[in-house]
C-alpha positions as CSV (number, residue, x, y, z in Angstrom):
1,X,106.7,95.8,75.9
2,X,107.3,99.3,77.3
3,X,110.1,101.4,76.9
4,X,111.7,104.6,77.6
5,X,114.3,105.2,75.1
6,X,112.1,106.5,72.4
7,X,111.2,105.9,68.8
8,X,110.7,109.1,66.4
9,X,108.6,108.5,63.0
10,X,107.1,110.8,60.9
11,X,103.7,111.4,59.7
12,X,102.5,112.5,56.6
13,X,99.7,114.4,56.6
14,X,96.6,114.5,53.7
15,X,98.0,118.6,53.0
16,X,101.4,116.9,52.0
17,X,102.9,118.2,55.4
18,X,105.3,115.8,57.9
19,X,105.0,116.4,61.6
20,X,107.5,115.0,63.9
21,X,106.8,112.6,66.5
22,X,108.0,110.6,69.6
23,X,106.8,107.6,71.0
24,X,107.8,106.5,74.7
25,X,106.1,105.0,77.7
26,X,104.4,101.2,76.2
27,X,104.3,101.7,72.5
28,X,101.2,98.9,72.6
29,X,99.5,101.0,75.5
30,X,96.6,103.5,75.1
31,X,97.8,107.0,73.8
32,X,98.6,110.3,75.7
33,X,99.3,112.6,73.7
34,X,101.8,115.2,74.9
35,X,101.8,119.0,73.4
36,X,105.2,120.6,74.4
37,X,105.7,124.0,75.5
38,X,107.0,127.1,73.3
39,X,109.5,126.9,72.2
40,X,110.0,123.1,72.1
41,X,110.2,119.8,70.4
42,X,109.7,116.3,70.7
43,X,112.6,115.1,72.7
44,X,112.4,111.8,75.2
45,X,112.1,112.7,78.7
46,X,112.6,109.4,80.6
47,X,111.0,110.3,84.3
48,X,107.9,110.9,82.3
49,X,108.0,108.2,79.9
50,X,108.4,105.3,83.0
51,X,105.3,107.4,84.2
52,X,103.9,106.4,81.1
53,X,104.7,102.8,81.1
54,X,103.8,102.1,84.4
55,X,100.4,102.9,83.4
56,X,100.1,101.3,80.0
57,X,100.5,104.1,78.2
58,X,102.2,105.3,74.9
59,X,103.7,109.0,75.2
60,X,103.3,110.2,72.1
61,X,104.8,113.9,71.6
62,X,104.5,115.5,68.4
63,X,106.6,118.5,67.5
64,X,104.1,121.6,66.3
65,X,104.6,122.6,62.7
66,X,108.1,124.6,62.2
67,X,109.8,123.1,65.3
68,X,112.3,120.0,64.8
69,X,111.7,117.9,62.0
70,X,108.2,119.0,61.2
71,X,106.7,120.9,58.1
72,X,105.8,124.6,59.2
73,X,102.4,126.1,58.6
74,X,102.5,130.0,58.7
75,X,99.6,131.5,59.8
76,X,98.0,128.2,61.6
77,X,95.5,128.5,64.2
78,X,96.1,126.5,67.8
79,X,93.0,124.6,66.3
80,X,94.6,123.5,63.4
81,X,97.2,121.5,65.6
82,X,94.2,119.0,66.8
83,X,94.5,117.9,62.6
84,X,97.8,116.9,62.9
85,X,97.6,114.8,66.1
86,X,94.9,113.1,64.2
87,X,97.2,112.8,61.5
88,X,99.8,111.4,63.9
89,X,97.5,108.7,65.4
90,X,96.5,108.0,62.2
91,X,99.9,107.0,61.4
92,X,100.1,104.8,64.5
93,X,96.6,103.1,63.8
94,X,95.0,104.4,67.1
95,X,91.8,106.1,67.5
96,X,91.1,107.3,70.8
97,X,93.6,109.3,73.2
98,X,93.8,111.2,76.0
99,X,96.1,114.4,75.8
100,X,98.0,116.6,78.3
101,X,99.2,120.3,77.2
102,X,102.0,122.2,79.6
103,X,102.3,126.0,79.0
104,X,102.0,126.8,75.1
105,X,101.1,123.7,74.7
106,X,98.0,124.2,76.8
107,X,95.5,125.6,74.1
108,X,96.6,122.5,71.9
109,X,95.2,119.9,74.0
110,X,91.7,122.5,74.9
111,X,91.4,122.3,70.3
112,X,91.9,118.5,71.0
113,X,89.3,118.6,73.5
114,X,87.2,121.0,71.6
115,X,87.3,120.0,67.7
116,X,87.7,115.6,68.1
117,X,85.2,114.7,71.0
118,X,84.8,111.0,69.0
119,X,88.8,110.3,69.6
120,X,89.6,112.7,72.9
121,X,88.6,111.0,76.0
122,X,89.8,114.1,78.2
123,X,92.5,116.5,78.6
124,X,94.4,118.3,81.0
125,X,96.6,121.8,80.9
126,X,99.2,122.1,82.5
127,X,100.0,125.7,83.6
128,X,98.7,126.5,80.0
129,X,98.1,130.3,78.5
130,X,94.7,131.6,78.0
131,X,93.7,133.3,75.5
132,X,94.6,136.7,75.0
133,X,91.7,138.7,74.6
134,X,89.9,136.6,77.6
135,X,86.7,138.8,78.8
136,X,87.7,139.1,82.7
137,X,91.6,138.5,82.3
138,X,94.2,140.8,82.4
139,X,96.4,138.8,80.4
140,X,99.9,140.3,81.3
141,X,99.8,141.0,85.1
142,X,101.9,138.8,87.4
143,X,103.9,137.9,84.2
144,X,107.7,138.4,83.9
145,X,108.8,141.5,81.6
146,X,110.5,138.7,78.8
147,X,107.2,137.2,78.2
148,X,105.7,140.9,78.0
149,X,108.0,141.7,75.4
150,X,108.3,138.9,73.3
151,X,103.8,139.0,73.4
152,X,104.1,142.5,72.2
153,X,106.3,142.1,69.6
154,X,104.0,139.8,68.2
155,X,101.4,141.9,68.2
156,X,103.7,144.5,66.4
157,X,104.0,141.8,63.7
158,X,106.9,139.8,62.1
159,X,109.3,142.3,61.3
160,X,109.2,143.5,65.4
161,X,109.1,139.4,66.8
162,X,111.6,137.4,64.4
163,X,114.8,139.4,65.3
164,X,113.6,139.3,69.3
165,X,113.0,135.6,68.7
166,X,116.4,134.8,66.7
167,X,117.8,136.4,69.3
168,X,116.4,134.5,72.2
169,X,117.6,130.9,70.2
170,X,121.4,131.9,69.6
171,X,121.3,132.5,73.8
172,X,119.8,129.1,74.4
173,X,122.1,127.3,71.9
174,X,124.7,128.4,74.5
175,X,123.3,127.6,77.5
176,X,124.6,124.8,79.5
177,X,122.4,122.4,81.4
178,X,123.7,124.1,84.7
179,X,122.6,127.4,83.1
180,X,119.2,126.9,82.6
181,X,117.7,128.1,85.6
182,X,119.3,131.6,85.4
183,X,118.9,131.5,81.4
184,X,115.2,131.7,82.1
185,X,115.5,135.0,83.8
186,X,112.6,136.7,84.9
187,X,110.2,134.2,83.9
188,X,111.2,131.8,86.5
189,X,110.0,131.6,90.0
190,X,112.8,131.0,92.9
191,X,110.4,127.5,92.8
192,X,111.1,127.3,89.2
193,X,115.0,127.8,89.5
194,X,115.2,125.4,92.6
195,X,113.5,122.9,90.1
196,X,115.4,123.5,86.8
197,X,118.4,121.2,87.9
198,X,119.7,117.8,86.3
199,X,117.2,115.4,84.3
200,X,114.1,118.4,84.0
201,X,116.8,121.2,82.9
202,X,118.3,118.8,80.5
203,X,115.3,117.6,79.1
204,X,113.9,121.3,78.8
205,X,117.0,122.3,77.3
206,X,116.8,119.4,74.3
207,X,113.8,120.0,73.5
208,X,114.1,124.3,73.0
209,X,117.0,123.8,71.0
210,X,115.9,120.8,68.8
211,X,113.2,122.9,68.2
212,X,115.0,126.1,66.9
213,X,117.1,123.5,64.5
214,X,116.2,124.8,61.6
215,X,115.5,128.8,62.5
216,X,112.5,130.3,64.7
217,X,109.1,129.6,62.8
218,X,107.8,127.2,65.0
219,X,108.1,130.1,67.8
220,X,106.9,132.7,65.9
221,X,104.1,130.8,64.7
222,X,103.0,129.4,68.0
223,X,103.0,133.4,69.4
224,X,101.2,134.8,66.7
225,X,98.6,131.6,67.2
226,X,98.5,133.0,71.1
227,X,97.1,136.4,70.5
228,X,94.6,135.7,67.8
229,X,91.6,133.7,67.8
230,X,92.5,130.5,68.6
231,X,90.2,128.8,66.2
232,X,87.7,126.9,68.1
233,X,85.3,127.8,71.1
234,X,86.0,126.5,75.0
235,X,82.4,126.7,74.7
236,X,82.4,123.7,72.4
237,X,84.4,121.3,74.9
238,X,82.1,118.6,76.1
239,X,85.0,115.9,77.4
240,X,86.3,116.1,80.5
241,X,88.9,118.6,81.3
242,X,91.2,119.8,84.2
243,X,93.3,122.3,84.8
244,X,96.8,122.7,86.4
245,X,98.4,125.8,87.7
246,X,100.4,127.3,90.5
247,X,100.3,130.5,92.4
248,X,104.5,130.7,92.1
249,X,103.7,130.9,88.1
250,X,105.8,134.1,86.4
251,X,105.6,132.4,83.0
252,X,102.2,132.0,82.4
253,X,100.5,133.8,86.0
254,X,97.9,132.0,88.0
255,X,95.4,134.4,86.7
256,X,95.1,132.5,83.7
257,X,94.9,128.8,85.2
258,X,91.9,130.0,87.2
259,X,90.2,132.0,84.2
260,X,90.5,128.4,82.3
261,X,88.9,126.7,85.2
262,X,86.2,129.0,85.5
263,X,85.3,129.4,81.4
264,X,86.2,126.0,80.2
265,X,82.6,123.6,80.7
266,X,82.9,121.1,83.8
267,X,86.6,121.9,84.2
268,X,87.6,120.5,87.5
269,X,91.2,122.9,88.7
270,X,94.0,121.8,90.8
271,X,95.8,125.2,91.9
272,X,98.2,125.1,94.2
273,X,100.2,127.0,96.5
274,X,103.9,128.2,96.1
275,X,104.1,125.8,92.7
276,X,105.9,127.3,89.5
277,X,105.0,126.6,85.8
278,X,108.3,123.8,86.0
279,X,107.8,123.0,89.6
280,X,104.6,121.7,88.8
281,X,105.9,119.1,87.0
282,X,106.8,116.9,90.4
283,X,102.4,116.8,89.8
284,X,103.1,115.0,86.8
285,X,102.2,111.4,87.6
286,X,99.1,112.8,89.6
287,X,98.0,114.4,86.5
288,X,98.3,111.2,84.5
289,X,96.1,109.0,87.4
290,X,93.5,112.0,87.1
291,X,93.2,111.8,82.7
292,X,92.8,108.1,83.0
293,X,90.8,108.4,86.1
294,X,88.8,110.9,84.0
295,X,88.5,109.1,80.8
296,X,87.2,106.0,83.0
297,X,89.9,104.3,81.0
């Protein structure tokens, strides 16, 4: 029977860890697994979880170790978050899955991708990061200056990041939904702001602060993860892939969606014109047809 409300559970995890984790869309359909952007959470997003339904699929989002409800694990890897999905569909008795990743939570679904191939039937990135020493890729132009910042704090190491980062949440704790767009500041697009209105900006808004409920690690974890190895090799990714991005993109620039296309193996890309990295969201049912297109599903 689908449904949009939502059901949270908890997995527990062979390590002794719990992660988080929301189930929307048909809870009895095939699973897409959702990796949320940074910072984020698990939260129900109802536009996406009709998507969901309509196509017979569960929505699972799981929130990354340190954000929302879920154990942290300092100095984790963006490959060590394909474990703890397996963990989480584990817990639901599934097997296979296909898996969607939007901005931070882009690498996540590539170490899906890369590290299960048995239980991955394809993925797709949604204007996702990549990584930051990428031969070719001048990671930082086109970005705004607070993503500059906050990436080289991390690079200066936790004493530098954690106070920028604390400071960040106590701002977005009092934002209202109406504030979002200008909250964002120079990270969003005019194509961004026109989008970050109503269900998207209160959605966005949930999940950032239930993801900062109980402090920052989740955030600092997830940028430190960013600018070091990510723990697996694009090289490795034999399932099929695509990747989503828009020129209008002063979170994560376009430079970086087109670098993925071109180094991750048999990517197929989807760039478009004057989109934003929230904007191109209004792709998101398109994206879904393409994975189960893609997974022949």
């Amino acid at each position: 029977m689908a449904q949009t409300g939502g059901d949270y559970r908890m997995a527990t995890l062979p390590d002794g860890r719990e992660v988080e984790y929301l189930v929307e869309g048909d809870p009895e359909g095939f699973p897409l697994v959702f990796h949320h952007g940074t910072p984020g959470a698990a939260v129900p997003y109802p536009r996406v979880a009709r998507a969901a339904a309509d196509r017979g699929l569960a929505l699972v989002v799981a929130s990354r170790p340190g954000y929302g409800a879920s154990t942290a694990l300092p100095n984790r890897t963006i490959g060590d978050i394909a474990q703890d999905i397996a963990g989480v569909l584990d817990d639901m008795g599934c097997q296979e899955f296909i898996t969607l990743g939007w901005s931070g939570g882009g690498p996540h679904a590539l170490a899906c991708a890369a590290t299960l191939p048995d239980r991955c039937r394809a993925a797709a990135v949604g204007a996702g990061v990549a990584p930051f020493r990428a031969d070719g890729l001048n990671f930082f132009e086109g970005m705004g200056q607070d993503n500059i910042v906050e990436y080289t704090a991390a690079l200066a190491g936790r004493h530098a990041l954690r106070p920028l980062l604390e400071s960040e949440a106590a701002k977005f704790d009092a934002v209202s939904i109406e504030q979002v767009a200008d909250a964002l500041g120079d990270l969003a697009s005019p194509a961004d702001k026109a989008y970050a209105t109503g269900e998207f900006a209160s959605r966005l808004l949930a999940s950032i602060n239930r993801g900062l409920t109980h402090g920052v690690d989740g955030w600092l974890d997830d940028d430190f993860a960013f600018t070091q190895h990510w723990g697996f090799d694009l090289a490795d990714i034999t399932v099929p892939v695509s990747i989503w991005h828009g020129t209008a993109d002063w979170t994560i620039p376009f430079a970086h969606g087109k670098w993925l296309a071109a180094h991750v193996p048999g990517a197929v890309a989807h760039l478009y014109d004057n989109e934003g990295h929230l904007s191109l969201w209004s792709e998101v049912e398109v994206i879904f047809d393409d994975l189960i297109n893609q997974a022949g599903l």
